[in-house]
N, C-alpha and C positions, 0 to 999 in steps of 0.2 A: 395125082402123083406125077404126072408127067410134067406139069405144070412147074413142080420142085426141082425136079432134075434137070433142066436146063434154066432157072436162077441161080443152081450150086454151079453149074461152069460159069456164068455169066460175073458171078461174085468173087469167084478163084482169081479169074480174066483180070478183072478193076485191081484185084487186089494187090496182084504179079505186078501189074501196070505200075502201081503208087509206090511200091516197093523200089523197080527198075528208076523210076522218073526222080524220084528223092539225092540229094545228092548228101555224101558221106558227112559225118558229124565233124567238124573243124576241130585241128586235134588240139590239145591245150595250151594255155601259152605256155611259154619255155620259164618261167621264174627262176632257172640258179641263178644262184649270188653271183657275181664275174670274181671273187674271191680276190685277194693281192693283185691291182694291175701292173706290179713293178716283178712280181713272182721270177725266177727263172724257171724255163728257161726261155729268155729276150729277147727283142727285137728290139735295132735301132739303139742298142744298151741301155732301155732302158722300161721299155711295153713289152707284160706279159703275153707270149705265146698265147699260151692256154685265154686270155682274157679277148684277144684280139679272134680270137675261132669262136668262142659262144656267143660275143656281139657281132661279126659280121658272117659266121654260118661258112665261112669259105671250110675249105679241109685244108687246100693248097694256096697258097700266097705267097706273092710277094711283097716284105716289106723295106723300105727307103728310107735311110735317116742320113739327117745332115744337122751340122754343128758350127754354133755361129764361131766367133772369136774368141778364143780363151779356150776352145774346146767343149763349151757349154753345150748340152741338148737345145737344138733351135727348131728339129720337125721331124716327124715318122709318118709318112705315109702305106699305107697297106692297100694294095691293090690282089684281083683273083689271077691276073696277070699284067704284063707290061706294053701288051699291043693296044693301039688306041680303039679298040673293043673293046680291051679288057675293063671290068668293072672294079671303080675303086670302091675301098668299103670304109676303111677308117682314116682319118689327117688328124694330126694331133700337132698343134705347132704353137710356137714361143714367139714373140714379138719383141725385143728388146734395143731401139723403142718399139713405142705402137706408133700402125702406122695410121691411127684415130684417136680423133681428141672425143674431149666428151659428148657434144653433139652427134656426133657420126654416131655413137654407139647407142645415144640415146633416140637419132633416127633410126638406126636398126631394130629396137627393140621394138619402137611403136610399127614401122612397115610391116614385122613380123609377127606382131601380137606376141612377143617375147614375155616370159615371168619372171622376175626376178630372182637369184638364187636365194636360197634360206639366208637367213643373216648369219649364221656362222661359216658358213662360205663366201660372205667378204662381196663387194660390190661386183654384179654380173647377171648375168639371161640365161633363158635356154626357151628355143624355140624352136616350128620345122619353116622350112621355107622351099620351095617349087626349084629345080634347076632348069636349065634349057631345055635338058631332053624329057622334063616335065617329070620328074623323079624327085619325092619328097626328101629332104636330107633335116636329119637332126641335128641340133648342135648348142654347144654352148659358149656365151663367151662371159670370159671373168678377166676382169683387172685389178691393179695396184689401184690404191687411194690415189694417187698422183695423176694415174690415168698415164704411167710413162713404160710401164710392160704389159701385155694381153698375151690372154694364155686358151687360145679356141679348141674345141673337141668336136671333129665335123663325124657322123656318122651318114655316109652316104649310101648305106647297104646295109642293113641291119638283117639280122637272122630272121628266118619267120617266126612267131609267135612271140617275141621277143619286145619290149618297151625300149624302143631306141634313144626315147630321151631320157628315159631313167639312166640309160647306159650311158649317156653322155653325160648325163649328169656325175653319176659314180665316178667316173673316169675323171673328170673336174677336181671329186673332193678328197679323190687320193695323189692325185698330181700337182695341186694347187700348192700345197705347203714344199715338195720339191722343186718344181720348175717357176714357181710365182713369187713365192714368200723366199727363197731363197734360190734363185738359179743353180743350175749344176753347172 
């Protein structure tokens, strides 16, 4: 008997151990839909709030838009702030022209192991690629047939749990027909 009664602490001991030593279950990814990314209320006049917080997780942000000639949406940048600390999380920008012909893009695509977009979103990538500070960034790019506007979705911060190239993706195939097929 006494034999039993110190295996039962011996086994309590291992057991507290495995328990303490395990580290917590990874909580699930985040799948909402990013809903309407033109929704109000905007940013940049023309990126959903709300869509710009569930892809890059920020609460607080700052976001940056500028307008080529004519007034047209030419870039929104979203940063968690403005100090060169600050972490940028999404660039969403217009090329009119590009400043890449077909080559360039088509060496983008192979440097980066890029997929082509679906074919009803029109000739384009999306890939992740390494930055300086060795930080993966998602993104996609899509062009006109002419290859004379490019329309990029950089996610540099993505939320946790989150598919950041899906997100870039989406973000592509609801802005493609405004700011590609037709400029604003």
């Amino acid at each position: 008997m006494r034999c039993r009664l110190k295996a039962v602490p011996v086994l309590v001991v291992l057991a507290l151990a495995a328990a303490c030593s395990s580290s917590p279950p990874a909580p699930p990814p985040d799948t909402r839909p990013l809903g309407s990314v033109t929704a109000a209320p905007q940013e940049c006049e023309l990126i959903s709030a709300s869509a710009i917080k569930i892809t890059t997780g920020f609460k607080d942000y700052t976001a940056v838009g500028t307008k080529m000639d004519k007034g047209r949406f030419a870039s929104c940048s979203v940063a968690e702030d403005l100090t060169p600390e600050g972490k940028l999380g999404l660039v969403i920008e217009v090329f009119d022209p590009s400043p890449n012909d077909a080559e360039d893009l088509e060496n983008t695509k192979l440097t980066t192991q890029g997929k082509d977009l679906p074919d009803e979103l029109g000739p384009g990538f999306a890939a992740r690629r390494k930055n300086a500070k060795d930080q993966t960034i998602a993104f996609v790019y899509g062009w006109t047939p002419d290859y004379k506007r490019l329309l990029t979705i950089n996610i540099y911060r993505g939320a946790p749990g989150r598919d950041s190239l899906a997100d870039a993706t989406e973000f592509f195939r609801q802005l493609k027909p405004l700011l590609l097929d037709k400029p604003r």
